[in-house]
Every structure is written in structure tokens, then in C-alpha cells.
N, C-alpha and C positions, 0 to 999 in steps of 0.2 A: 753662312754667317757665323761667327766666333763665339762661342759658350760664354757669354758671364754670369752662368746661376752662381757663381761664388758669389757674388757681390748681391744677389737676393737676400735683404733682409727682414726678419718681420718688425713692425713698427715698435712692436714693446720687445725692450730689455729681459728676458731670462736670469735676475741678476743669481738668482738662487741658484740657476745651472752654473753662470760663470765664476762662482765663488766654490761651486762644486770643484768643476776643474780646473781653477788659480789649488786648492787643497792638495790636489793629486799632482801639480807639477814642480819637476824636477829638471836641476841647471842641467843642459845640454838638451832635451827634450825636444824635439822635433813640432812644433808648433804651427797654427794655420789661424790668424787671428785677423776678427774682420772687425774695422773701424768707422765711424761716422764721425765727419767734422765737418762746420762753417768752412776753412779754409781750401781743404780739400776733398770732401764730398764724401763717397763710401768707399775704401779700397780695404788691400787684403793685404794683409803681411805674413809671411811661409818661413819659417829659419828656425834655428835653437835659443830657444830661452836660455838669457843670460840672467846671474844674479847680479843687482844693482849695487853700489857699496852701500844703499842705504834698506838694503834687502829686500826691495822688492825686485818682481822680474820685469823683463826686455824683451821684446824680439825684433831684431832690426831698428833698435836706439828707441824705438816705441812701448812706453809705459803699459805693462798690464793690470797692474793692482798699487794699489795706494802702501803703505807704510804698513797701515793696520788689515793689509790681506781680502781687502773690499778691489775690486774692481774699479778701473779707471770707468769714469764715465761717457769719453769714446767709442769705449771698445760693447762688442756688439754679438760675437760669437768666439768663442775658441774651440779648438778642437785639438786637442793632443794625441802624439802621433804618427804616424808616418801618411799621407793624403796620395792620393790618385786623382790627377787630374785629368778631364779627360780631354782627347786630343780637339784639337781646332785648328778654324784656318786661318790664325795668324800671319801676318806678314816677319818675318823675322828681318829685323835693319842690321844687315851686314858689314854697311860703311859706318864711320865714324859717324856718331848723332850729332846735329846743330839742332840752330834754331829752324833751317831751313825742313827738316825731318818731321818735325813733330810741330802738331797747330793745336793750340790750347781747344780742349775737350775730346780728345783724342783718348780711347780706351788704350791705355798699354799695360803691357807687362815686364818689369825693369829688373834686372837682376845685381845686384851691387855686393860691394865685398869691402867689409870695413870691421877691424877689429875694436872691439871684441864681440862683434856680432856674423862673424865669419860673412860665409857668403846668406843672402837671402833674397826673396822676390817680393816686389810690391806690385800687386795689379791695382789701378784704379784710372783716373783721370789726369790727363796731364794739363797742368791749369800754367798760364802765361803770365810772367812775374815782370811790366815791364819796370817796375822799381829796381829791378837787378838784372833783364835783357837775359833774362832766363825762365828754361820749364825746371816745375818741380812734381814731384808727383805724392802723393801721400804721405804721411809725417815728415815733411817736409824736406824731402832727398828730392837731391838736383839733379835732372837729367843732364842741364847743361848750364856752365857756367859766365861769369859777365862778357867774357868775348865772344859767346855763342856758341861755343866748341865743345864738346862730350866733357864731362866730368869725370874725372879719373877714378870713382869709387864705381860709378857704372857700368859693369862687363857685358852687358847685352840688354838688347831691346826689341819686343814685339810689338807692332800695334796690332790688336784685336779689332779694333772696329774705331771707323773714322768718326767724328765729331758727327753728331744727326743719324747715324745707323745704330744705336746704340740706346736703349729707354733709361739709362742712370743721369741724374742732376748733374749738372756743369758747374762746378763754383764759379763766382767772379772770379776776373783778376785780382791779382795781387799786385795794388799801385801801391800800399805800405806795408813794412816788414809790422808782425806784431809788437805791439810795447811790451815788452817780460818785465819790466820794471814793477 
């Protein structure tokens, strides 16, 4: 069965540790940042910290600290870095992902490449979006888009553990996009 102690979180915030290390990071900084949300559950985002134009940092288009250098309230652990992970039995999807590939509450791990966040991986839950006939997986990257067909910013995909083999929460679906208004 597939390792996800990464996604083991403890119920309270460390905010003093995360504010610790938001202090010590630095743009390009190899990063391993684990998130909780309503939307998509508890996943892990692994890449380099970018700076934002509005200075705070990114890792994988996902906010890690506020304006004033406080921590998003998402976020859940960082670890700056370089990380080892250790191996598992993944299924690694070597065909093109559809909808057909992936059924919403599926453990994956997605690896996407989108500038200016170079390449990065999001492990978490793949939640079924039928407002848009798409999976997304954590801070809101598309596995696959409204035709059902891989998403061009997605360069690989593991499933870890099928929906039911796995002890992490399932968000709903997503039958409405959020109001950002």
C-alpha cells in the first residue's frame, strides 16, 4: 500500500514554526508545503518558492504568507529544502489522463510545469468538478480539462491509493466554481 505520511497533519497550526520558516525563505528555495482546504482537502505542494509581485511567496501558484509575512491560513507545514521521499507503490499513468483515469477521491500525485512556478508536484485528492466535466487536484490545478482530456500543464501522474484505501477526507464535488467576487 502507498506511503501518504506526508499528508499526516496535526490538528493545530504551529503558526510560530511557519512564520519561523516563511523568515528563513528564500526565492528559488526548494520547498515542501502542506495545505488544508474546504475545497480540496489536505494535499502537499514540493517546487521553488517564487516571489509574488506583491511580495509575498508561491510554491506551485499557492500562497504561502500574507503581505505582512504571517502565514496563509491554509497552509499547514513547510519544510524548506531539499525532501526525500520515500519510495511507494504507485501506479505511475503512462497514457494520456482523462476523465476515464482518474475517479474523484483518488490519492494522486501530479506533477505540472507552469511558469513562473517551474516544474512542481501536488499530492492530494482528486475531487470531480462536474460544473466543468473535470478533476482538479489541490489549489485548484486541473488534471483534466472540459473535454475530458489531460491538461497541458500536467506532465505525469501517479495514483497512490484508490478512493476507500486511503484514511484522508474526500471533499465534495465541485458542482460550483468559487465566487472570488
Amino acid at each position: 500500500m502507498a506511503s501518504w505520511r506526508e499528508l499526516d497533519i496535526s490538528r493545530r497550526r504551529d503558526v510560530q514554526g511557519l512564520a519561523a520558516a516563511l523568515g528563513d525563505l528564500k526565492t528559488g528555495m526548494h520547498v515542501s508545503a502542506t495545505f488544508k482546504s474546504d475545497e480540496y482537502g489536505i494535499y502537499l505542494i514540493e517546487g521553488a518558492a517564487v516571489l509574488s509581485v506583491n511580495g509575498s511567496y508561491l510554491v506551485g501558484g499557492q500562497p504561502l504568507d500574507s503581505e505582512s509575512r504571517k502565514p496563509v491560513s491554509v497552509l499547514r507545514t513547510l519544510t524548506l529544502g531539499i525532501t526525500v521521499r520515500e519510495a511507494d507503490d504507485s501506479a505511475v499513468v503512462v497514457e494520456p489522463v482523462t476523465n476515464d483515469v482518474v475517479a474523484h477521491g483518488d490519492l494522486v500525485r501530479a506533477t505540472f510545469e507552469q511558469s513562473p512556478y517551474g516544474i512542481f508536484e501536488v499530492t492530494g485528492v482528486a475531487v470531480w468538478a462536474p460544473v466543468g466535466n473535470l478533476f482538479v487536484v489541490g489549489g485548484g490545478w486541473f488534471l483534466t480539462g472540459k473535454s475530458g482530456e489531460q491538461e497541458p500543464r500536467l506532465k505525469g501522474l501517479e495514483i497512490l491509493a484508490g478512493r476507500g484505501s486511503h484514511h484522508l477526507h474526500i471533499p465534495s464535488k465541485i458542482d460550483a466554481w468559487p465566487n472570488t467576487e
